[in-house]
C-alpha positions in Angstrom: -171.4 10.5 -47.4 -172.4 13.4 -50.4 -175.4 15.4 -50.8 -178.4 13.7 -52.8 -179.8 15.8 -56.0 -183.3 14.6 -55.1 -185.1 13.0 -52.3 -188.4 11.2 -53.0 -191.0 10.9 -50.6 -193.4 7.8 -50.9 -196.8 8.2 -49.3 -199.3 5.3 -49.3 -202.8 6.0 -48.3 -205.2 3.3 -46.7 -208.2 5.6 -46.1 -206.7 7.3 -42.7 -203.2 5.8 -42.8 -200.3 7.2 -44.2 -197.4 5.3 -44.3 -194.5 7.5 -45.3 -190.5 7.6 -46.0 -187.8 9.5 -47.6 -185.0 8.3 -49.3 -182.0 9.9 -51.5 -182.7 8.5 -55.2 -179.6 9.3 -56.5 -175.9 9.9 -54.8 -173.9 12.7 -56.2 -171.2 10.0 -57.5 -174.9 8.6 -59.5 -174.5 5.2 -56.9 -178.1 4.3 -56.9 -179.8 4.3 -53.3 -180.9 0.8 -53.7 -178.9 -2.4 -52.9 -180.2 -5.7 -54.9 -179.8 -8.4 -52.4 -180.6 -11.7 -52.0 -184.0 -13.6 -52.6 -185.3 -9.9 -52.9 -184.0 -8.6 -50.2 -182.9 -4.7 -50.1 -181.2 -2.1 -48.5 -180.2 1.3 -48.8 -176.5 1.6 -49.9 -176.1 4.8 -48.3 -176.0 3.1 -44.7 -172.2 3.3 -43.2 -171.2 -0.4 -43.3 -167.4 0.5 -42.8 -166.6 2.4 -39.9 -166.8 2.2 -36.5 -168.4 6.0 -36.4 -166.6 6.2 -32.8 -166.1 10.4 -33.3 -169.3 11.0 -34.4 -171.0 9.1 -31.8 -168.9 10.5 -29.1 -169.8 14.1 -30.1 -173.9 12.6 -30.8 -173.8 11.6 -27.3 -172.2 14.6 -26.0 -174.6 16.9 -27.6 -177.5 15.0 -26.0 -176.3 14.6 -22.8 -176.7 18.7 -22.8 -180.2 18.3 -24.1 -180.4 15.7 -21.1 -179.2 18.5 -18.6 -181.5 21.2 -20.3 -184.3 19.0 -20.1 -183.3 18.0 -16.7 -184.0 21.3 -15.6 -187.2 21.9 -16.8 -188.5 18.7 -15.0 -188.7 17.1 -18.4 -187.1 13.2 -18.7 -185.2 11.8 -21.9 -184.9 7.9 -23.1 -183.0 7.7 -26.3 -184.2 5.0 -28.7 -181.9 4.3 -31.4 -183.2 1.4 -34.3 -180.3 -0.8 -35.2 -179.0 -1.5 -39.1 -181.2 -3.6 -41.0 -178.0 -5.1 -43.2 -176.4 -6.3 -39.8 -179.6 -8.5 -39.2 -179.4 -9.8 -42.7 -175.8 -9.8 -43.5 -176.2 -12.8 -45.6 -178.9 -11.2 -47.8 -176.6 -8.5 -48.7 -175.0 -8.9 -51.9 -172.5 -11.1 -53.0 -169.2 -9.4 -51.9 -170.6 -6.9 -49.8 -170.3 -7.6 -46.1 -170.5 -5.1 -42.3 -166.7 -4.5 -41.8 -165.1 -5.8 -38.8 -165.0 -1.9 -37.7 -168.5 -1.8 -37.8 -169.8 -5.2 -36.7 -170.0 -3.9 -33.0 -170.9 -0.5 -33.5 -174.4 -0.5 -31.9 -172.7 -2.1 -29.0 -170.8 1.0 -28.6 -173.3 3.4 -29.2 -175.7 1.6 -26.3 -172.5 1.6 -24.3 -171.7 5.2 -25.2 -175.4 6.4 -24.1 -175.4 4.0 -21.0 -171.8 5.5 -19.8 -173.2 9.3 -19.9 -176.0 8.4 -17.8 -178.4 8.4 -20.6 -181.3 6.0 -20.8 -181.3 3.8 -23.4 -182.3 0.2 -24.6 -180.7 -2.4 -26.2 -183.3 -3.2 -29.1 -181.1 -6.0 -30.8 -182.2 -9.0 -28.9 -185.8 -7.7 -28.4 -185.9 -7.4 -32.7 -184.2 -11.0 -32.7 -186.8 -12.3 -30.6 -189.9 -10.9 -32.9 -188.3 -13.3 -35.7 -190.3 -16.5 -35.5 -192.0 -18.3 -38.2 -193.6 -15.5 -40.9 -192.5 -12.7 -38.7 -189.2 -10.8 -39.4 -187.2 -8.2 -37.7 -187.3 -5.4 -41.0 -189.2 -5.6 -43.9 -187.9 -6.9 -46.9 -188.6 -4.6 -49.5 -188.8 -1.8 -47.7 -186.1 0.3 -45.3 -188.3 0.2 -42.1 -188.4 -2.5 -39.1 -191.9 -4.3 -39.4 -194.7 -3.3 -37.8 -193.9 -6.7 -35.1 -190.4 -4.7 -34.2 -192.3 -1.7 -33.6 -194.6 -2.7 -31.1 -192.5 -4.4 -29.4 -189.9 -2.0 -29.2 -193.0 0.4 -27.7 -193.4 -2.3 -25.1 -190.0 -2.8 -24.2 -189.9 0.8 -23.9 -192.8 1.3 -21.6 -191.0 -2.0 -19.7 -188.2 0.4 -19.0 -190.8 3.8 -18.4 -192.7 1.7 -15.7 -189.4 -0.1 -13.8 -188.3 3.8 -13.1 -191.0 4.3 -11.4 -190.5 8.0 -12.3 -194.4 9.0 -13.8 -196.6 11.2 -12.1 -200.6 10.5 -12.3 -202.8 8.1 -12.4 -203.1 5.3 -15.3 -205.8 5.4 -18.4 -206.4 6.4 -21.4 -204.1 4.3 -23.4 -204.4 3.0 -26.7 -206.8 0.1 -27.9 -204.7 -1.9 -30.2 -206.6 -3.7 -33.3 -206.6 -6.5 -35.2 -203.2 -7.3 -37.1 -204.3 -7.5 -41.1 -202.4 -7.9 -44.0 -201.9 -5.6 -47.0 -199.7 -5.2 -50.3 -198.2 -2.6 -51.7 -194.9 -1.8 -52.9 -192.0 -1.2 -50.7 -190.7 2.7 -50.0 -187.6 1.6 -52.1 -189.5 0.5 -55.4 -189.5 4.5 -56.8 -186.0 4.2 -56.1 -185.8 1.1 -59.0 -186.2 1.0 -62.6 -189.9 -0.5 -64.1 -188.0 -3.5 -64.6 -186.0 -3.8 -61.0 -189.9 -3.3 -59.5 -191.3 -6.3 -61.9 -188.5 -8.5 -60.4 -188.8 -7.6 -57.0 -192.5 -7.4 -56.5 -194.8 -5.8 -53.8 -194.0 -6.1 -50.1 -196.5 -7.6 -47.3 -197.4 -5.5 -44.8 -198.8 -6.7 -41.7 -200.0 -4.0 -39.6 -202.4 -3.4 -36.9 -206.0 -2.2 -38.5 -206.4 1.9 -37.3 -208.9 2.3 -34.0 -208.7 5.8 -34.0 -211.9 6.7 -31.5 -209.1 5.4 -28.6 -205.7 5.9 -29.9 -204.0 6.9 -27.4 -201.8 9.4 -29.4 -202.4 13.5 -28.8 -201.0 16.1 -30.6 -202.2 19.3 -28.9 -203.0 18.0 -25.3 -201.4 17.2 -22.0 -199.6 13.8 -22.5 -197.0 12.6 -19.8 -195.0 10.8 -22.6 -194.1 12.4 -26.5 -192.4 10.6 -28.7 -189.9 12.8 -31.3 -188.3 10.7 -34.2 -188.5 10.1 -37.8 -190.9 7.4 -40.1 -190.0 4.5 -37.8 -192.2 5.7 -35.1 -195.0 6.4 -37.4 -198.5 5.4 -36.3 -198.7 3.0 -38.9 -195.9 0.7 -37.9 -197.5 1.0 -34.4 -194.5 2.0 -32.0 -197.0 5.1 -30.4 -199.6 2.6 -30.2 -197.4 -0.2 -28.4 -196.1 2.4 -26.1 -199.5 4.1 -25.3 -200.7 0.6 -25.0 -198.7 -0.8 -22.6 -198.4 2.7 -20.2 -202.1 2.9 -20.6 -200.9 6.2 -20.9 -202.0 8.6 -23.9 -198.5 9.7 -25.7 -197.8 12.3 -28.3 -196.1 12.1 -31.1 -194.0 14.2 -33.1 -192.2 13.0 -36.3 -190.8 13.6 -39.6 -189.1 12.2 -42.3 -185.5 10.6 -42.1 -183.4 13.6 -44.1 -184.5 16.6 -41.5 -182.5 15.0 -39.0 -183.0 13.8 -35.7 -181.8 17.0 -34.1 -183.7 19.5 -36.0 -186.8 17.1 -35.2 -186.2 17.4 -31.8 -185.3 21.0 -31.2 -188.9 22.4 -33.4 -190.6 20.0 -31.1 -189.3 22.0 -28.1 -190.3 25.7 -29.7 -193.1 23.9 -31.0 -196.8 25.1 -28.6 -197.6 21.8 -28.2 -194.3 21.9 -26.3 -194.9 25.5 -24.7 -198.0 24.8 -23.2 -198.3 21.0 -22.2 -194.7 19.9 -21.7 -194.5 16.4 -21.3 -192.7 14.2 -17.8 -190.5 12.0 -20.3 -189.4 12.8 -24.2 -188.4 9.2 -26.3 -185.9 10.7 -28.9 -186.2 7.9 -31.3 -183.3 7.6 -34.1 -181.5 5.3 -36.3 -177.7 3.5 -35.6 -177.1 5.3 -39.2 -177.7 9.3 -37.6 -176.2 9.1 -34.6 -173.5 9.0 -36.6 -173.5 12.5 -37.8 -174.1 15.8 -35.8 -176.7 18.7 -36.9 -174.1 20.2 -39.3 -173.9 17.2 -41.3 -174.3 18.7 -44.6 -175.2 15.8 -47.2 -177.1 13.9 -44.7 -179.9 16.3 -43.5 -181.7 18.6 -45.7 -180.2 22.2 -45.6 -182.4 24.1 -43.7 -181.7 21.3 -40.5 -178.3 22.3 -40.6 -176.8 24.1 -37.9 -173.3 24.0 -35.7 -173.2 21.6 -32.8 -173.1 24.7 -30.6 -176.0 26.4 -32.4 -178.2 23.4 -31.6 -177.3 23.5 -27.9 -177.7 27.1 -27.3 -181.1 27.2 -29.7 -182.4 23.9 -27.0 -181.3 25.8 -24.0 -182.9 28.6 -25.1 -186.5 27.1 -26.3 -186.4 25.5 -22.2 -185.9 28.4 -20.6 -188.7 30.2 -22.1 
């Protein structure tokens, strides 16, 4: 994959929520960002439909298996939490012609597999997703490059499933999230400033049903002692509700710690651990959350995370070790 010219961030505001995204407009070959499926139905072309991705994974998983040991040392736990393709859910709304290559059909399967084998822990979201789709309720949203706000929550709870079965958190229960009262809103998708005046007539505003905001009892701290915080990019936003679900079902307060898809899971993760919030409150557990499309590609990965996120796989390393030993 090339380097993008521009990146457009989309920010919708509904009073205290922000619902957020980035996305490359414009590829350096001019291939648009935006696939024009079926019945309305899009995706972003840039997602890796071809291979299987087995060297990048393998040196993904190697990289945070020695975040796993740094961590490890410092009395701090990992779970990675990696969100599956949207196009292998809904294959058959891709275009006509375009289709997930037999090289990449099973390629969550081996990154699970992968994470599972280095003694990293992990979840298998795919049949949890396939279970939220019943009657109205889909897996992604259809306008839009994010999981709905029904895969969100309950990844968070199959997450805390996992948390709780370990055994492994210190302290007593309390303080978790009050969830509210799903509601419905419409807006247009993050991809519609990627399309044409015309292309956004045609497709239309998405539906977004979301959990109304009950911020008094959240759950979710940024500057205080949380045993759980949550590092990943727009798919863990409050608005889609995964902090909530996880907070929620821990009854556990969580923090949270994200940004937006081009800085990289790895940069996110590493200025969470030099961040204070970090220094002076360190958490029992981190969730690294991530997408099946970056685990793909290592912190040097120029064209996929913005410039100042680059840095050598060794860099990385040596810059975690050296924020945990501080």
């Amino acid at each position: 994959m090339h380097s993008s010219p521009l990146t457009v961030c989309i920010r919708f505001l509904m009073g205290t929520l922000v619902s957020v995204s980035c996305l490359s407009a414009v590829s350096a070959h001019g291939q648009t960002a935006v696939l024009m499926g079926k019945d309305n139905w899009l995706f972003y072309s840039r997602d890796n439909l071809v291979d299987t991705g087995a060297e990048g994974i393998a040196n993904s998983v190697r990289l945070m298996q020695g975040a796993q040991d740094a961590l490890s040392t410092n009395g701090v736990g990992l779970i990675v939490v990696v969100a599956p393709l949207k196009a292998r859910f809904y294959e058959d709304k891709l275009p006509s012609g375009q289709r997930i290559s037999a090289q990449a059909r099973n390629r969550y399967k081996s990154i699970i597999a992968s994470l599972q084998a280095a003694n990293i822990k992990t979840i298998d979201l795919t049949p949890i997703l396939k279970a939220v789709e019943q009657g109205e309720q889909t897996a992604f949203l259809q306008k839009d490059s994010h999981w709905t706000a029904w895969s969100a929550e309950a990844s968070g709870k199959a997450v805390a499933d996992l948390i709780q079965q370990d055994g492994s958190l210190k302290g007593e229960a309390g303080g978790g999230a009050k969830l509210g009262e799903w509601v419905k809103e419409r807006r247009y998708g993050d991809f519609a400033e990627l399309m044409t005046s015309a292309q956004r007539k045609a497709v239309g505003q998405q539906i977004y049903t979301v959990r109304a905001s009950k911020e008094s009892s959240n759950g979710l701290l940024d500057n205080a002692e949380t045993p759980v915080h949550i590092v990943g990019n727009s798919f863990v936003q409050p608005y889609l509700g995964f902090p909530q679900a996880l907070s929620a079902a821990l009854d556990r307060p969580v923090g949270l710690t994200w940004k937006y898809g081009n800085f990289g899971p790895w940069a996110v993760l590493l200025d969470y651990l030099k961040s204070p919030t970090f220094k002076q409150a360190p958490p029992q557990l981190v969730v690294w959350q991530l997408n099946e499309a970056q685990i793909l590609y290592g912190p040097n990965a120029r064209g996929q995370w913005d410039a100042t996120s680059l840095m050598t796989d060794a860099a990385w390393l040596d810059h975690v070790k050296a924020a945990l030993s501080r």
